[in-house]
MDTraj code that builds the backbone (N, CA, C; nanometers):
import mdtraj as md
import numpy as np

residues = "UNK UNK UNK UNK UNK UNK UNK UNK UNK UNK UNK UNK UNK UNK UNK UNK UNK UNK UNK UNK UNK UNK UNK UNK UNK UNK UNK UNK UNK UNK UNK UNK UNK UNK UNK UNK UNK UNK UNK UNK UNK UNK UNK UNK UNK UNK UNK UNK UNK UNK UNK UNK UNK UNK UNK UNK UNK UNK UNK UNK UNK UNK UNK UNK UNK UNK UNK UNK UNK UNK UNK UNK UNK UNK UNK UNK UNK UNK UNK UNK UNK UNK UNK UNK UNK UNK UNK UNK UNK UNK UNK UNK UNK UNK UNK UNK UNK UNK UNK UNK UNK UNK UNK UNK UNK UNK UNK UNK UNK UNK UNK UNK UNK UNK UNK UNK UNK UNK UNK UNK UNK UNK UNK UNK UNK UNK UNK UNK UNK UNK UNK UNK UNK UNK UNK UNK UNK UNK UNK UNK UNK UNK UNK UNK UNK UNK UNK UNK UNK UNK UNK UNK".split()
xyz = np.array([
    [0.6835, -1.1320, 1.9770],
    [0.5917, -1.0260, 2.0134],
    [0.6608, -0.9250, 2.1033],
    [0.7506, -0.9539, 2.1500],
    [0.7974, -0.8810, 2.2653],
    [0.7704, -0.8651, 2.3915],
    [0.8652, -0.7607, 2.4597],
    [0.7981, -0.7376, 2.6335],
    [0.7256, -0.6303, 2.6038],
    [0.5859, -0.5932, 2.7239],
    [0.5601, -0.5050, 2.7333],
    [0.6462, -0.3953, 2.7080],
    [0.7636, -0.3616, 2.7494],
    [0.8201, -0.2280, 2.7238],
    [0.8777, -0.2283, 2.5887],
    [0.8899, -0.3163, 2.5117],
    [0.9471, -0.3087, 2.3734],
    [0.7663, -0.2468, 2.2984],
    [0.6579, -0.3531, 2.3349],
    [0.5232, -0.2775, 2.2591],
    [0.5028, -0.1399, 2.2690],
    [0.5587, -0.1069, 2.4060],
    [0.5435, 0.0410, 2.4094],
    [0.5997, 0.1457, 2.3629],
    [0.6963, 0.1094, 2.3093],
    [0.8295, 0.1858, 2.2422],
    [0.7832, 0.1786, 2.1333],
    [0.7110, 0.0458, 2.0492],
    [0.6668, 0.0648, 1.9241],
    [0.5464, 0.1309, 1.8794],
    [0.4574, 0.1471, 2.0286],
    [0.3324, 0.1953, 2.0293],
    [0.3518, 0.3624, 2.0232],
    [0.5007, 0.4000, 2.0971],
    [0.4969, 0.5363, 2.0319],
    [0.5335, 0.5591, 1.9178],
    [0.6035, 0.4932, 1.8494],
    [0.6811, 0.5384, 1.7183],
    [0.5593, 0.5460, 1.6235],
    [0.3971, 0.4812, 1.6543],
    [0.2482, 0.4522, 1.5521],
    [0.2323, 0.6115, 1.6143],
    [0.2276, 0.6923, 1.5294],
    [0.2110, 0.8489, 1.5558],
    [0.1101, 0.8694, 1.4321],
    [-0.0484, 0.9591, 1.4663],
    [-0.0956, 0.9799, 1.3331],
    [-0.0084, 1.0352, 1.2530],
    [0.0878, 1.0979, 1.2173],
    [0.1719, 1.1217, 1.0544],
    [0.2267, 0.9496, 1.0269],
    [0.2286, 0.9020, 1.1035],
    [0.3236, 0.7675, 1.0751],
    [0.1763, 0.6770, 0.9614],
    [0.0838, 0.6865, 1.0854],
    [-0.0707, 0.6434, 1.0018],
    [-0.0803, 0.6699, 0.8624],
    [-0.0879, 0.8138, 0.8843],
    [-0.1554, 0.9034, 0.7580],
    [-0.0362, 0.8649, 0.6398],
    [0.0811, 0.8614, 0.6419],
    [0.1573, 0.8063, 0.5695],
    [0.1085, 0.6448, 0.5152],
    [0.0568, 0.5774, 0.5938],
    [0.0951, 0.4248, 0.5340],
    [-0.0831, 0.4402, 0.4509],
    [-0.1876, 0.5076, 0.5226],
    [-0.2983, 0.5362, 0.3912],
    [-0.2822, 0.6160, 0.2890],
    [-0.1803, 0.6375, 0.2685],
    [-0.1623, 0.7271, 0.1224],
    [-0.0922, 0.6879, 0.0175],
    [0.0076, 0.5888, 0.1361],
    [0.0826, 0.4929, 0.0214],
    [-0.0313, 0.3491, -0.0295],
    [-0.1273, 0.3149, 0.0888],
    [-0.2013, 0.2313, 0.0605],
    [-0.2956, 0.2978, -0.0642],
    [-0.3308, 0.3809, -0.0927],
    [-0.4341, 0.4637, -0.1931],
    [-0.3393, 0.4836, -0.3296],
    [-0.2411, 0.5083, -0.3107],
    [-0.1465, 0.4978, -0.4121],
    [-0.1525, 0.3768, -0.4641],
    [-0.1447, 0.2481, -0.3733],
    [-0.1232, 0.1303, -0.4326],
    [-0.2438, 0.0650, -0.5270],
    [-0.3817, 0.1559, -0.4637],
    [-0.5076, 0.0907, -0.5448],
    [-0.5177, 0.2104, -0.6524],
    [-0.4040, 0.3175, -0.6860],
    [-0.5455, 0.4339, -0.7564],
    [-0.5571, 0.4295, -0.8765],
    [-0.5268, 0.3095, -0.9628],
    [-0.6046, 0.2624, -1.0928],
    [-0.7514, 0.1810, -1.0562],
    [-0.7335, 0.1586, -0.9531],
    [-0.8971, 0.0876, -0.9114],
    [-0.9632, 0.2134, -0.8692],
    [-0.9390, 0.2963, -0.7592],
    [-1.0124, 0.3926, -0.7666],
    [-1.0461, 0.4804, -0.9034],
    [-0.9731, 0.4853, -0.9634],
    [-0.9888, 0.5889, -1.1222],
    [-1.0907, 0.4925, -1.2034],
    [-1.0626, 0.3466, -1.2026],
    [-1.1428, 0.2970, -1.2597],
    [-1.3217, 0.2779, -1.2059],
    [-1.2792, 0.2908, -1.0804],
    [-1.4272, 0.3063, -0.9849],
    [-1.4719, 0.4503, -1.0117],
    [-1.3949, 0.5366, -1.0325],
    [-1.5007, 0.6986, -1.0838],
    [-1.5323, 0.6736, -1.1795],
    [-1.4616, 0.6310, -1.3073],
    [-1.4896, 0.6344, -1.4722],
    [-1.5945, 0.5237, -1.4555],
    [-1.5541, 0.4124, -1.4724],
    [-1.6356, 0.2692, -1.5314],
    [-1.7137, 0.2613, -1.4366],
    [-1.7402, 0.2967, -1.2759],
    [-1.7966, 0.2607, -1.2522],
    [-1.9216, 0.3675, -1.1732],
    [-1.8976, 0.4774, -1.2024],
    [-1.9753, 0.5913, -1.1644],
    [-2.0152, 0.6879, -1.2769],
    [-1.9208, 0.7184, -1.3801],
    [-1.9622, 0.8493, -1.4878],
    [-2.0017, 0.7462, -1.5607],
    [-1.9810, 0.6280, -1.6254],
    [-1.9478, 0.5312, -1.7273],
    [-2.1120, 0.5269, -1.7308],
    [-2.1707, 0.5183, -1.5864],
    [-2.3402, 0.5135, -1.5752],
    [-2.4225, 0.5897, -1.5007],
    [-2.3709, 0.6948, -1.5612],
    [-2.4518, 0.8317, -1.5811],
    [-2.4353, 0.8783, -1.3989],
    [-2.4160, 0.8329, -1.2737],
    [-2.3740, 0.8513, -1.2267],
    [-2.2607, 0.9269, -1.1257],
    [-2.3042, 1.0558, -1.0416],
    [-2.2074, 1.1637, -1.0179],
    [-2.1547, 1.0958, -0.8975],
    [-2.0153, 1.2018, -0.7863],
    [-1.9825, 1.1664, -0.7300],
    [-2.0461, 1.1790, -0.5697],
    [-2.1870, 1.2432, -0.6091],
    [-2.2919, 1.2813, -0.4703],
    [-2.4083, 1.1255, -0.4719],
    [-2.3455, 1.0093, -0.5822],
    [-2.4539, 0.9462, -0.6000],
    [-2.5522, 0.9603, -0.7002],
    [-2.5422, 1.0503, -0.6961],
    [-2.7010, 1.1218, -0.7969],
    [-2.6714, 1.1227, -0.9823],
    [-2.7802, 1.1158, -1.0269],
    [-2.7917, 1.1261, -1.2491],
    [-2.6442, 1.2393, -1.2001],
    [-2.5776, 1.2269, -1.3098],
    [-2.5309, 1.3169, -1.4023],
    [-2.5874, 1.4316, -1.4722],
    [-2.5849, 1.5624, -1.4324],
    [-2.6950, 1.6404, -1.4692],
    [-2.5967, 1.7699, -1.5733],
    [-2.6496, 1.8046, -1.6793],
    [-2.6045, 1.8959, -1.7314],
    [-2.6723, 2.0508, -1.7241],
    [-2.5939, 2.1517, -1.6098],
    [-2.6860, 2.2827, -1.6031],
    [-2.7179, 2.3710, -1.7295],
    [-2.6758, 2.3079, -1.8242],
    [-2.6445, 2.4150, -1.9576],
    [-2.7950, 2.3616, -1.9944],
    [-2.7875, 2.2342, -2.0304],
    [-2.8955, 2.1650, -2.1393],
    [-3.0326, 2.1427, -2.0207],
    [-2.9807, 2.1521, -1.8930],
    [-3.0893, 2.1195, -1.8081],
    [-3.1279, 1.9709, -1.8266],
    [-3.0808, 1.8366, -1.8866],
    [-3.0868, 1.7258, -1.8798],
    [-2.9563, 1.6045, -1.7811],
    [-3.0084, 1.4663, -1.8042],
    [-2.9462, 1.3899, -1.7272],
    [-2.9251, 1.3104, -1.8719],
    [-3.0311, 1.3471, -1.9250],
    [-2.9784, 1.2239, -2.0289],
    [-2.9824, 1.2593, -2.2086],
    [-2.9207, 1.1162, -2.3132],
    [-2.8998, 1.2205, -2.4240],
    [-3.0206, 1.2195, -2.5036],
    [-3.0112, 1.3389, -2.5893],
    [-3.1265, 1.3452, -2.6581],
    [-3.1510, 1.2770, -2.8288],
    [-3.2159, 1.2926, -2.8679],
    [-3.2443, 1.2551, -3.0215],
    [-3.1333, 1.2738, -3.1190],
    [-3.1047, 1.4391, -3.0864],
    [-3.0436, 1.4793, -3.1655],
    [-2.8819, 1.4442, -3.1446],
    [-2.8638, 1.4466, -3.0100],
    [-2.7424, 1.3475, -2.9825],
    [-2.6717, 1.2223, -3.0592],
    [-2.8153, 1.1129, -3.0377],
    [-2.8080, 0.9634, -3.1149],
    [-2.7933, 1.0095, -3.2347],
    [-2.8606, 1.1308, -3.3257],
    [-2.8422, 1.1239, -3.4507],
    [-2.6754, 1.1630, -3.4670],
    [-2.6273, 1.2950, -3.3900],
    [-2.5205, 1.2899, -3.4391],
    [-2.4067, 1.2186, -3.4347],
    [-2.4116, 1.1440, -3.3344],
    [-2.3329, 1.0466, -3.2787],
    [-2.3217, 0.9003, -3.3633],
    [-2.4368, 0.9104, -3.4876],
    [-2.4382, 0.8019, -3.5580],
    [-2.4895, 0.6759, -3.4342],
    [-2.5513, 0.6803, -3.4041],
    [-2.6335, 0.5787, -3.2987],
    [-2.5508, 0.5612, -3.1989],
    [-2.4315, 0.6102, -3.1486],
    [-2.3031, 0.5336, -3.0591],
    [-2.4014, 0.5748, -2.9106],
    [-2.4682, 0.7029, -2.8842],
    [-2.5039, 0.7781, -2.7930],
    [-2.6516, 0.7553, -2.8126],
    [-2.7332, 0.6502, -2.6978],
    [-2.8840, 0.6394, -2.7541],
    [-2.9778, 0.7450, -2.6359],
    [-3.0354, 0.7848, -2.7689],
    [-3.1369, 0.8950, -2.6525],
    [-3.2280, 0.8355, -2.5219],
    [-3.2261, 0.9078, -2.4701],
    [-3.3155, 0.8195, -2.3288],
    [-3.2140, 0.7412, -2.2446],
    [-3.0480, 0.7638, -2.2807],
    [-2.9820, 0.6634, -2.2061],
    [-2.8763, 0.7935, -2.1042],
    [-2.8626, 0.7461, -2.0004],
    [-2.8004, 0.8882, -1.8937],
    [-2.6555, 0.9006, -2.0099],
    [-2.5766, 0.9850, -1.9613],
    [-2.4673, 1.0631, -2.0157],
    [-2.3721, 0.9733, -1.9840],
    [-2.2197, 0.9573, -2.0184],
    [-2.1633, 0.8747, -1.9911],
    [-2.0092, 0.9312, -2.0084],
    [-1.9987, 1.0339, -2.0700],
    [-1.8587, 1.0679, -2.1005],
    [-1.7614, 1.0188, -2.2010],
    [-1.8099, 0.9401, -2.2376],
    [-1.7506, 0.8279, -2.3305],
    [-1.7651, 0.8446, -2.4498],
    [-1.6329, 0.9158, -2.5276],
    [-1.6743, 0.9846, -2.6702],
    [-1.5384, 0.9336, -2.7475],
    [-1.4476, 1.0255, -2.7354],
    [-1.2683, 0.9620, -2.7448],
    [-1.2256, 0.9145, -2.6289],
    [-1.2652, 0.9157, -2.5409],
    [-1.1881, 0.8444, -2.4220],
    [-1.0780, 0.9271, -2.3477],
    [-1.0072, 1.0179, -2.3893],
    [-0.9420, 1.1377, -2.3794],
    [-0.9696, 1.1495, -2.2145],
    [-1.0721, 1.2051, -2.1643],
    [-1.1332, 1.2613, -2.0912],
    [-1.1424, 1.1474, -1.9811],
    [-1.1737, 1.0297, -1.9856],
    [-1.0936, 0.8708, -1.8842],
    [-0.9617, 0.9072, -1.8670],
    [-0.9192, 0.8563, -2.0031],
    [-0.7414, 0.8239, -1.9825],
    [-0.6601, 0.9495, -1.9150],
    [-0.7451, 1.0886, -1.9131],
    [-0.6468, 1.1727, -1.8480],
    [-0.6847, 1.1910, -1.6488],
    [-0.7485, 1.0811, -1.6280],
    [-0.7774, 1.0868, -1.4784],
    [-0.6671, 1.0666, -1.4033],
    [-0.6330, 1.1414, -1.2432],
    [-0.5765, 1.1109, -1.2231],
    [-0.5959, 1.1008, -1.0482],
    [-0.4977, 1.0806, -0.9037],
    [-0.5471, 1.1519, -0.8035],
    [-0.3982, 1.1924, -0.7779],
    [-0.4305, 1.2866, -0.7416],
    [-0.3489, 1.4181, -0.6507],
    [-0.3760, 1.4094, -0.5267],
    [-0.2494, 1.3344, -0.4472],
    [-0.2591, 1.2994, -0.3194],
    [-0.1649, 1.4263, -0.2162],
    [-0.2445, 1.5239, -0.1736],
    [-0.1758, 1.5997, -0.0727],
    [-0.1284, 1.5562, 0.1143],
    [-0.1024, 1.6293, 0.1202],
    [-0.1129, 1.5802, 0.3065],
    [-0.2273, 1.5045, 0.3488],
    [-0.3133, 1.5820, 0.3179],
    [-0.4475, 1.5394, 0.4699],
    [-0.5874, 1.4850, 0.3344],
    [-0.5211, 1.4970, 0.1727],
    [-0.6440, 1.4753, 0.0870],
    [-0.6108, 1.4254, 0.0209],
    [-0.7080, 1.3034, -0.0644],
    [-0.6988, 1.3177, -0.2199],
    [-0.7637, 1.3667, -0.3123],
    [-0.7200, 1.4245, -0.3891],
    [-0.8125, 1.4659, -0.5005],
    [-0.8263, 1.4264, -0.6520],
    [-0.9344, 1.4047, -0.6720],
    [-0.9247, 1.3222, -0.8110],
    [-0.9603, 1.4946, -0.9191],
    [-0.9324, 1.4082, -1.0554],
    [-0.9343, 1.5252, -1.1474],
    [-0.8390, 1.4482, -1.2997],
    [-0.8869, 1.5669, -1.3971],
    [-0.8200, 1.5073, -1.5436],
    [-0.7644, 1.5564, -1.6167],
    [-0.6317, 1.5781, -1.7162],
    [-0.6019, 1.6374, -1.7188],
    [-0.6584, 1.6705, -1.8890],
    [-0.7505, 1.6115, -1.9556],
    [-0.8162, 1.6617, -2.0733],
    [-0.8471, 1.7746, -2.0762],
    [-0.7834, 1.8408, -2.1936],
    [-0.8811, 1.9460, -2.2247],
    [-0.9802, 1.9679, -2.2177],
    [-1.1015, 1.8836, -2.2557],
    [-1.1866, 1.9084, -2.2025],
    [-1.2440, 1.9421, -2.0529],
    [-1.1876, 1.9473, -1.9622],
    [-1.2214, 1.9555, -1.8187],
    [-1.2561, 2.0511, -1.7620],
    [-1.2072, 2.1188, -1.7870],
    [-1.2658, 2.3329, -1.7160],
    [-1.4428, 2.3134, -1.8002],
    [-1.4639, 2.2853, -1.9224],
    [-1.5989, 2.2719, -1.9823],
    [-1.6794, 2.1809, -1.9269],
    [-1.6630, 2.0433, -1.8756],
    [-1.7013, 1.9760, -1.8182],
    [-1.7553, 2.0169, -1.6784],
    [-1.6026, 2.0515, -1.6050],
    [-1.6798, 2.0761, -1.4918],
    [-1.7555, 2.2108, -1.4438],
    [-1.7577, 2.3094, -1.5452],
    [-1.8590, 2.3644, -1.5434],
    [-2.0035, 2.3620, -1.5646],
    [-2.0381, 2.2350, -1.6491],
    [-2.1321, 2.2110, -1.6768],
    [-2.2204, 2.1127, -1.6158],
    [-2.1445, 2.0583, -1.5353],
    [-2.1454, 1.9434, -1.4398],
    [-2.1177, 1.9478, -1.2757],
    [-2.1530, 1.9141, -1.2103],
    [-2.1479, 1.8779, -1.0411],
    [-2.1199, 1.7403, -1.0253],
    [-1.9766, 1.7538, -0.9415],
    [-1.9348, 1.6471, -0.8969],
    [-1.9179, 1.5049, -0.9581],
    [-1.8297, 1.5881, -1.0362],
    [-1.7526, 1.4688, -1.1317],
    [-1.6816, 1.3467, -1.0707],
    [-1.5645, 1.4258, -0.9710],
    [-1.4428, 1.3898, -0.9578],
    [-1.4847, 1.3247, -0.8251],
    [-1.4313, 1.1805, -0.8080],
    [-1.4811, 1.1147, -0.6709],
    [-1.5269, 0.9579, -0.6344],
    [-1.5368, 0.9449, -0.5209],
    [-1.6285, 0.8188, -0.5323],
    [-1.7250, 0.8841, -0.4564],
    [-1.8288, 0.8092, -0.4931],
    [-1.9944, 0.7807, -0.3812],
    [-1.9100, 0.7230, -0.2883],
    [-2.0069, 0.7706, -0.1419],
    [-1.9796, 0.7237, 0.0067],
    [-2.0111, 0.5958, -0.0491],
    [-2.1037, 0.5131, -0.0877],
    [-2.0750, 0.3643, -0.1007],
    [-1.9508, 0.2930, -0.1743],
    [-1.9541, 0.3681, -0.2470],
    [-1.7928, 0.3392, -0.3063],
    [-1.6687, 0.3351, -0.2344],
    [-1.6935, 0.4791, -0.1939],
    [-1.5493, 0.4985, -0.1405],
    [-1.5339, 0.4166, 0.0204],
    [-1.6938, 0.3513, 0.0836],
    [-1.6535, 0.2970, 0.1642],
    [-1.6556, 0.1355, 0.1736],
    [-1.7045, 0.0747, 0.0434],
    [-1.6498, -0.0343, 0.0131],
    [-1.5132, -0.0694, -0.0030],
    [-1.4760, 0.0630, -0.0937],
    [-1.2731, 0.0414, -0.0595],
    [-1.2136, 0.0545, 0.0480],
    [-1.2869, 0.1226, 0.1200],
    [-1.2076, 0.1166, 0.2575],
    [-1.2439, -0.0211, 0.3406],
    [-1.3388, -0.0896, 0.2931],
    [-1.3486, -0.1903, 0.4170],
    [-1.2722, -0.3103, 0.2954],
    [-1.2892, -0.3008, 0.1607],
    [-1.2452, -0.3895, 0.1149],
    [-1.0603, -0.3785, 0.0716],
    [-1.0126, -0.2253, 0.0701],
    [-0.8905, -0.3099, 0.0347],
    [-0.7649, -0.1939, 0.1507],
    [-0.7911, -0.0758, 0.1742],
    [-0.7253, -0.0055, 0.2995],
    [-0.7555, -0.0268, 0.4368],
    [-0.8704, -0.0619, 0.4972],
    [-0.8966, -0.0918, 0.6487],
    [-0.7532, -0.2526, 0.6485],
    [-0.7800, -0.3628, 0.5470],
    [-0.7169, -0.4857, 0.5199],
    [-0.5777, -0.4377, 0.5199],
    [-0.5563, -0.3809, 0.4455],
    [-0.4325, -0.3644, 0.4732],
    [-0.3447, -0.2938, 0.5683],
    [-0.4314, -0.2044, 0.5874],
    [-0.3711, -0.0799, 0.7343],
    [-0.3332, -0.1886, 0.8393],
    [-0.4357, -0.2650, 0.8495],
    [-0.4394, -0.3252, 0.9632],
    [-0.3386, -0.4739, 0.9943],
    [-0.3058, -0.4659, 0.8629],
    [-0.1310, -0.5615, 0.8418],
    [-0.0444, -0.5127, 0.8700],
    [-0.0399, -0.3721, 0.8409],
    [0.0721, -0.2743, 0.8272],
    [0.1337, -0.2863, 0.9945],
    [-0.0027, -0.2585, 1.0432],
    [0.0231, -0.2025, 1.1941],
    [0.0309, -0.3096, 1.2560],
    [-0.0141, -0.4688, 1.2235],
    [-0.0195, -0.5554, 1.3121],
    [0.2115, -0.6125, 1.2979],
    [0.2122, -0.6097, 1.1472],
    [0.3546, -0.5834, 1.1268],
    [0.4637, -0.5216, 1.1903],
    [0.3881, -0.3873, 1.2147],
    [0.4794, -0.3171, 1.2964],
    [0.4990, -0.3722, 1.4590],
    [0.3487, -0.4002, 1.5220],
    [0.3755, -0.4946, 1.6562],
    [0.4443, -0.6335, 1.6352],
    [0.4578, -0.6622, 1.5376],
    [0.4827, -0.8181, 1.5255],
    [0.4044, -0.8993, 1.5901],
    [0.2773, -0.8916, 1.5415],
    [0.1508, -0.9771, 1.5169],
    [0.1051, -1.0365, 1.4323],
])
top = md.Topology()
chain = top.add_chain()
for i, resn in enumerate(residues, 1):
    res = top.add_residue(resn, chain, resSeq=i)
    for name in ("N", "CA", "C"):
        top.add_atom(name, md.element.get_by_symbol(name[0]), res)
traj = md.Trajectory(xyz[None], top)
């Protein structure tokens, strides 16, 4: 563990950039779980990233219609929320774009400028989401990181 003056030497070198570095590599390490927590587990059920239906401003609905299920050959049942889920295209091109101080999720399908015009708050987790990952897999690990660095 050391002497006091060795903790303190290590206690300066824990600088927030030193922080903000080890949560970004930690977010890096989960962001097929996060991508899979926007898709499968937020758009997948009709679900935006404010929490709220999936709402389309064009059609003014949350969910699909008749004529949907018909064209869709039954895959898309009316009365069921929206889901995104057509070719898959539009999943598989998710990605996050981790800057300095953010992440940002987003896709790189063609379809996407149409989408998110038509749509609010695609890209994301719900505060319950995003703070289940933090207590379940970045608070856990931050807190190795740093106990590591004291040699604790």
């Amino acid at each position: 563990m050391g002497t006091l003056q060795e903790q303190l030497n290590l206690a300066r070198k824990l600088n927030p950039q030193r922080i903000s570095n080890r949560i970004f590599d930690i977010i890096r390490s989960i962001e097929d779980e996060l991508l899979d927590l926007n898709t499968k587990g937020q758009l997948n059920q009709g679900i935006n990233a404010s929490g709220g239906k999936l709402y389309n401003k064009k059609t003014k609905r949350s969910l699909y219609s008749p004529l949907t299920e018909e064209i869709s050959g039954g895959k898309k049942k009316a009365g069921t929320p929206y889901t995104f889920e057509d070719t898959g295209d539009f999943f598989k091109g998710f990605f996050i774009k981790v800057y300095k101080d953010k992440a940002v999720f987003g896709s790189n399908d063609t379809k996407t400028p149409l989408l998110v015009s038509e749509y609010d708050d695609l890209f994301g987790l719900t505060d319950k989401n995003l703070r289940s990952k933090i207590n379940s897999k970045i608070l856990p690990e931050l807190i190795s990181k740093i106990r590591g660095h004291f040699g604790i």
